[in-house]
Backbone as JSON Lines, residues from 0, in Angstrom:
{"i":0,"aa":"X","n":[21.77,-20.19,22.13],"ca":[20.36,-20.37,21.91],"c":[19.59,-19.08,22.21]}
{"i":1,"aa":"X","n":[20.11,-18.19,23.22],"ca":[19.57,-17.12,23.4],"c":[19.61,-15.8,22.5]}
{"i":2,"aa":"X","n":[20.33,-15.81,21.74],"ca":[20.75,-14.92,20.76],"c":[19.53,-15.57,19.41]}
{"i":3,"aa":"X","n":[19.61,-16.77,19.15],"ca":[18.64,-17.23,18.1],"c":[16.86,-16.93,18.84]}
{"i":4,"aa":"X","n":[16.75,-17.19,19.62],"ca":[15.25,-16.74,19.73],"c":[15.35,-15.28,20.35]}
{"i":5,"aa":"X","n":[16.32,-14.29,20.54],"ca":[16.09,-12.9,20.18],"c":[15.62,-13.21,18.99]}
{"i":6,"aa":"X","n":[16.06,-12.79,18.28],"ca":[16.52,-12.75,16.74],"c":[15.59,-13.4,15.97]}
{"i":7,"aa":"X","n":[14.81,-14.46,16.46],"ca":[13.39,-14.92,16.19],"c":[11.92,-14.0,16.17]}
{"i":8,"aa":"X","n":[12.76,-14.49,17.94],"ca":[11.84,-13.36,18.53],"c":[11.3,-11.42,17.59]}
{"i":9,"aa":"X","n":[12.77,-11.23,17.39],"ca":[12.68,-9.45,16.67],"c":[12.44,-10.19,15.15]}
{"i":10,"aa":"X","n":[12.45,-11.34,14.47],"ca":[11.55,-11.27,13.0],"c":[10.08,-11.65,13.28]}
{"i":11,"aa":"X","n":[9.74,-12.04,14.24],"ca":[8.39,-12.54,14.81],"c":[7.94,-11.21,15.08]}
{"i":12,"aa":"X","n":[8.6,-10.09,15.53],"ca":[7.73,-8.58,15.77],"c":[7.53,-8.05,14.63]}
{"i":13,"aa":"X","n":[8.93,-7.92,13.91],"ca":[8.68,-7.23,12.43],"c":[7.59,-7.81,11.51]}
{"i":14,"aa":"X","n":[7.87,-8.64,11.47],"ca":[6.43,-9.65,10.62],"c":[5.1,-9.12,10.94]}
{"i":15,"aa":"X","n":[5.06,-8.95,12.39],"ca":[3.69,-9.07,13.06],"c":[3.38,-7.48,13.23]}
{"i":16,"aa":"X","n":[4.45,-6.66,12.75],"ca":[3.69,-5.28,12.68],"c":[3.83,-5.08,10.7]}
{"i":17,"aa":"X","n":[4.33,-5.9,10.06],"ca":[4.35,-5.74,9.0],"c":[2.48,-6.1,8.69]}
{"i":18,"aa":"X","n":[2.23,-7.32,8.64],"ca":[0.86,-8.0,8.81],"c":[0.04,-7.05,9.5]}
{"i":19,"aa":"X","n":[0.19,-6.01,10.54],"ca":[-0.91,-5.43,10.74],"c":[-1.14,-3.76,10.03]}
{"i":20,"aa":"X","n":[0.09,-3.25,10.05],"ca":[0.25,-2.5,9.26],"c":[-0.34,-2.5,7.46]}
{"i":21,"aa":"X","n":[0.02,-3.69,6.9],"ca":[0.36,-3.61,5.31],"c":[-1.55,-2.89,4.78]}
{"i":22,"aa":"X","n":[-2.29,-3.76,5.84],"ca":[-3.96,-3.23,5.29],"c":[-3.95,-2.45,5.14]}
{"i":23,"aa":"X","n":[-3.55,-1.54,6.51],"ca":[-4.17,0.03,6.6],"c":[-3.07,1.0,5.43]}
{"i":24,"aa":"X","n":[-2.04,0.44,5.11],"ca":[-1.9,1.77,4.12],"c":[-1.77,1.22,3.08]}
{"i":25,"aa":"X","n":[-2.51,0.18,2.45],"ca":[-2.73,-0.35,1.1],"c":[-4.66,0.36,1.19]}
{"i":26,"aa":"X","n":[-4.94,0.77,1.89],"ca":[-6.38,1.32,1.72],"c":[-6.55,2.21,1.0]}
{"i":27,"aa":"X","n":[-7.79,2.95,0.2],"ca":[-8.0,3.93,-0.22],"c":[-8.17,5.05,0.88]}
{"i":28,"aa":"X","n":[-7.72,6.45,0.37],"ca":[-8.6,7.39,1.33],"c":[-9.95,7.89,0.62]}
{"i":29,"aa":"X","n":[-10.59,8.56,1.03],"ca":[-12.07,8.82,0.65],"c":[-11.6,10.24,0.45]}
{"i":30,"aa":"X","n":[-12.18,11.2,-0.61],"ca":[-11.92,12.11,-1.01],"c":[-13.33,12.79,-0.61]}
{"i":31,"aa":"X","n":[-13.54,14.28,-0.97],"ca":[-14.53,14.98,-1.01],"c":[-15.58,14.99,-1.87]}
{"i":32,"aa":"X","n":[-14.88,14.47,-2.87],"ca":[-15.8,14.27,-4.65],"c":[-16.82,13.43,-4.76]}
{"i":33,"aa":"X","n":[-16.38,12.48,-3.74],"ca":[-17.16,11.27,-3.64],"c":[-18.74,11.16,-2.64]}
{"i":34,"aa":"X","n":[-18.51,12.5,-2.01],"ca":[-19.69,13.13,-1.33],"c":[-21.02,14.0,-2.14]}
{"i":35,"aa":"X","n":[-20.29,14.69,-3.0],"ca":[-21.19,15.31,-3.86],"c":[-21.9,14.42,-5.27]}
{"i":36,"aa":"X","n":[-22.55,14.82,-5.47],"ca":[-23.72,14.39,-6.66],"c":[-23.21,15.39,-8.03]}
{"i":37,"aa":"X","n":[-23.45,14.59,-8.65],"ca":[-23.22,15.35,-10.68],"c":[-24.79,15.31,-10.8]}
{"i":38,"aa":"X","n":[-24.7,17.16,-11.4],"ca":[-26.38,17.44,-11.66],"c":[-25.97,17.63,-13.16]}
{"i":39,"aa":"X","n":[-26.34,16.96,-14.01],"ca":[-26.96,17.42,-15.74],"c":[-27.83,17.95,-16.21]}
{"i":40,"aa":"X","n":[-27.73,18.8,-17.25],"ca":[-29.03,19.5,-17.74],"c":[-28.98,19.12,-19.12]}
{"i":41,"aa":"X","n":[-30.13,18.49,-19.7],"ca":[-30.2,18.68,-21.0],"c":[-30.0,19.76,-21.95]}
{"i":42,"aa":"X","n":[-29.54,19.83,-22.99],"ca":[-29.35,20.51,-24.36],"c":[-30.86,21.46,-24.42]}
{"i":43,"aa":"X","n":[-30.43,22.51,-24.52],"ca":[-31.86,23.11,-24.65],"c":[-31.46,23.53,-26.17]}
{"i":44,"aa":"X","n":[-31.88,23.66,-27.41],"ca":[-31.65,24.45,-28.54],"c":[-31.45,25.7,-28.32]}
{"i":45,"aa":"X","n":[-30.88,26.98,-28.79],"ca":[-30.92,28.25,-28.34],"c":[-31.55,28.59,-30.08]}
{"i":46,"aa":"X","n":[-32.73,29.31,-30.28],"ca":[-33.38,29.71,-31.08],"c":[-33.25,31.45,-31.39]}
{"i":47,"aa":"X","n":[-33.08,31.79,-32.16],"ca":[-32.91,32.95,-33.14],"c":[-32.3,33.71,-31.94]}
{"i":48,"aa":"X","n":[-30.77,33.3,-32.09],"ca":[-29.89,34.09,-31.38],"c":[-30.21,34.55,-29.6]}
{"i":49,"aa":"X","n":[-30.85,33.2,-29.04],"ca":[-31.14,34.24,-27.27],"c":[-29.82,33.24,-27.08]}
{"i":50,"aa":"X","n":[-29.46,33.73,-25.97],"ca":[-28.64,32.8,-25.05],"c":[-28.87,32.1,-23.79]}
{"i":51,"aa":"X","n":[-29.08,31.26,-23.19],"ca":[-29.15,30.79,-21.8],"c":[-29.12,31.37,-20.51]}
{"i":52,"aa":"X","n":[-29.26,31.21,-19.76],"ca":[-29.92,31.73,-18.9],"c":[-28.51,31.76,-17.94]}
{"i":53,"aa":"X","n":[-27.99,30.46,-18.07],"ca":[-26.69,30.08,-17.04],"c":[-25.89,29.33,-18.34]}
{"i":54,"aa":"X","n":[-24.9,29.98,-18.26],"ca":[-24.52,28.59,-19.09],"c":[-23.19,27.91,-18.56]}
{"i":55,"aa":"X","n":[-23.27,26.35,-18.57],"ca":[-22.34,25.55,-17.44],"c":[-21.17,25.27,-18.75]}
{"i":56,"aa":"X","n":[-20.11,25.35,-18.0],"ca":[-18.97,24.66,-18.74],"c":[-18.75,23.17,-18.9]}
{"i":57,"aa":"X","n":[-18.36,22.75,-20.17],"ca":[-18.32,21.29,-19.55],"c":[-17.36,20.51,-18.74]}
{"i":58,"aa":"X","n":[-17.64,19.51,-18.02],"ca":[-17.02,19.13,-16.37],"c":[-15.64,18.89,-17.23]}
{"i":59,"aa":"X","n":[-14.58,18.95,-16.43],"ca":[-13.42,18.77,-16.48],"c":[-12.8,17.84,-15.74]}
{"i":60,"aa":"X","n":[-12.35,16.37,-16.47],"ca":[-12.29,14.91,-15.89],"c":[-10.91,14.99,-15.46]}
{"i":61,"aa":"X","n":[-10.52,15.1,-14.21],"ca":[-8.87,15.08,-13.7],"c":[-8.27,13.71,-13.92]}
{"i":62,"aa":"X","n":[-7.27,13.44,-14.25],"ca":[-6.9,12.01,-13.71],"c":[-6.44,11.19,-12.32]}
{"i":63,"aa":"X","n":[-7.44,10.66,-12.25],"ca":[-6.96,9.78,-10.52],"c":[-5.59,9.79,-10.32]}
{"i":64,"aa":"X","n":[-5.4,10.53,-9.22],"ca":[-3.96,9.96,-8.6],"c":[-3.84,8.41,-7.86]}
{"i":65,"aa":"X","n":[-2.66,7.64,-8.39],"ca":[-2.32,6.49,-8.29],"c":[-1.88,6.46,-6.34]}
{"i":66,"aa":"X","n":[-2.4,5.88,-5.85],"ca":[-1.85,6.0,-4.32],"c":[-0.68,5.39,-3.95]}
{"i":67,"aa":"X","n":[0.26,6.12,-3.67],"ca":[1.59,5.62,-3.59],"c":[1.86,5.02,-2.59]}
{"i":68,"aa":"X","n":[1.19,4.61,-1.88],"ca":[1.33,3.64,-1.04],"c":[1.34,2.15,-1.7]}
{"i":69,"aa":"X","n":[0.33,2.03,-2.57],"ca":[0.67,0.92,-3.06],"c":[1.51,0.77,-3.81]}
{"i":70,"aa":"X","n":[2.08,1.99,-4.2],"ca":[3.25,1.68,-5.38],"c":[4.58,1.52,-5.17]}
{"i":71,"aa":"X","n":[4.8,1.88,-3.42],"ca":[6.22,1.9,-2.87],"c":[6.32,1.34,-1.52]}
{"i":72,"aa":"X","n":[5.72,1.87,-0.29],"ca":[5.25,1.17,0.51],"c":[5.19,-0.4,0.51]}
{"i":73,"aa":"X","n":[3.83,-0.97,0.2],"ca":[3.47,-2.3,0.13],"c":[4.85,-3.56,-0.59]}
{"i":74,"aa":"X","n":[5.27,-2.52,-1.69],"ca":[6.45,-3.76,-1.89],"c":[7.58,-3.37,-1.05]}
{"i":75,"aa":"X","n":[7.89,-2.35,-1.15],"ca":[9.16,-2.29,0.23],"c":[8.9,-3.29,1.42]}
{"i":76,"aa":"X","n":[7.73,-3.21,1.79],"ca":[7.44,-4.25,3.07],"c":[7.7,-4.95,2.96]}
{"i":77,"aa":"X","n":[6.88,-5.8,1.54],"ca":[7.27,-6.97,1.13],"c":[8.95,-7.71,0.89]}
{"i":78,"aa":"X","n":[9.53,-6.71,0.89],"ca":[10.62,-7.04,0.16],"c":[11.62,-7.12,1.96]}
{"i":79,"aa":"X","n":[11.51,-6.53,2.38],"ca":[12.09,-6.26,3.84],"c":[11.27,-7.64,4.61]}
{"i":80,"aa":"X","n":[10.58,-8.0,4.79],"ca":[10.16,-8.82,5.51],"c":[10.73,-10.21,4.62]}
{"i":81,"aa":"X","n":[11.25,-10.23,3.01],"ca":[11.89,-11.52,2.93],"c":[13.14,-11.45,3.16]}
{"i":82,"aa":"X","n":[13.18,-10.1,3.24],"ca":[15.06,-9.91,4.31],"c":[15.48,-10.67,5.05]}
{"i":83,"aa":"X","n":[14.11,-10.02,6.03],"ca":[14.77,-10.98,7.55],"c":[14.44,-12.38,7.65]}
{"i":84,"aa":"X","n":[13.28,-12.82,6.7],"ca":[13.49,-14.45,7.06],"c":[14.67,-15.08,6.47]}
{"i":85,"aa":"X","n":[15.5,-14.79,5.32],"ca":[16.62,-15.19,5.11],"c":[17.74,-14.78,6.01]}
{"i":86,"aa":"X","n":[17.46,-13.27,6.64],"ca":[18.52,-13.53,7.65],"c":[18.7,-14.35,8.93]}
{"i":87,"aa":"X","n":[17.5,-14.34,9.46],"ca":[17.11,-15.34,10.18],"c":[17.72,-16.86,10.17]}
{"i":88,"aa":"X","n":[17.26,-17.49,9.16],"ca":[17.53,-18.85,8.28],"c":[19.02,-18.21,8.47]}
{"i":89,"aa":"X","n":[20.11,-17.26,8.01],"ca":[21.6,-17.68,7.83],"c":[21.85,-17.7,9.08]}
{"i":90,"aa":"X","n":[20.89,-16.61,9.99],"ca":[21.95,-16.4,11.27],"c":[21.93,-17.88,12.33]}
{"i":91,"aa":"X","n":[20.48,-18.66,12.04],"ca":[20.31,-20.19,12.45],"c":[21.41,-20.91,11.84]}
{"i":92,"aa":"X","n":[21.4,-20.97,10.93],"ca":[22.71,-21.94,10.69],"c":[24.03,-21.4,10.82]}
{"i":93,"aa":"X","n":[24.67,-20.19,11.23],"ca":[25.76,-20.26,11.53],"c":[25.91,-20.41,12.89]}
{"i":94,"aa":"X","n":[25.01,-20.21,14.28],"ca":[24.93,-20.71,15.1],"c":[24.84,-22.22,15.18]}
{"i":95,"aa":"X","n":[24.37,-22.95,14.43],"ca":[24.02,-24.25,14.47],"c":[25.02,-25.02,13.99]}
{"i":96,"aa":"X","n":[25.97,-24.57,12.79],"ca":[27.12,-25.63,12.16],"c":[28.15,-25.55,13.18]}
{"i":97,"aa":"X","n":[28.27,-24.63,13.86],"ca":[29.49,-24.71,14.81],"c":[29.26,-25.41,16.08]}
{"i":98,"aa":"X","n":[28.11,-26.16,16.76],"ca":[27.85,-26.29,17.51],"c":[28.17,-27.93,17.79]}
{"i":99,"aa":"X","n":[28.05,-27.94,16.61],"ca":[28.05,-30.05,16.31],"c":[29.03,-30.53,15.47]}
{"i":100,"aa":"X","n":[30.13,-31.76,15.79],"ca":[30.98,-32.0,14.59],"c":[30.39,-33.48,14.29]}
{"i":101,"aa":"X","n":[30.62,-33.58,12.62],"ca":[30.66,-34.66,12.37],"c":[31.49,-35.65,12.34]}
{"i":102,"aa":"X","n":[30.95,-36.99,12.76],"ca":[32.06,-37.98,13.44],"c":[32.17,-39.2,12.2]}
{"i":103,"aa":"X","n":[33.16,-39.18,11.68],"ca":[33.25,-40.51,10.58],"c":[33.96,-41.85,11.17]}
């Protein structure tokens, strides 16, 4: 019996740092970009050949990086934490069938 509620006991920890863990790195981080402001200037016509005064390039749209935390992380957890409740569940019943015979 003492070996089964270890063994409870250590999927009852894993679980319980899985559950507190899984939020914080399924979160976004906050970037720098997200601090600054986009300034626009309207189209001015440029008339008999002057040129502008400044002239801005147009913005250059990066593509979001996908956060890999959610893409590897979060299911690994997932997938490890249905590990141990099935190991759990086998290691209960092989402690348990040997313990009792059936009487016909």
């Amino acid at each position: 019996m003492t070996r089964i509620k270890r063994i409870a006991g250590f999927a009852l920890a894993v679980l319980l740092l899985l559950a507190v863990a899984t939020p914080a790195l399924g979160a976004e981080t906050e970037s720098a970009e997200d601090d600054t402001t986009e300034t626009t200037v309207a189209a001015v016509p440029v008339s008999s050949g002057e040129e502008p005064a400044v002239v801005i390039p147009p913005p250059e749209h990066e593509q979001p990086e996908q956060p890999w935390t959610a893409r590897f992380l979060i299911p690994l957890l997932v997938v490890t934490a249905i590990v141990v409740v099935i190991g759990v569940a086998i290691a209960y019943n092989r402690s348990v069938r040997h313990r009792y015979k059936v009487v016909t």
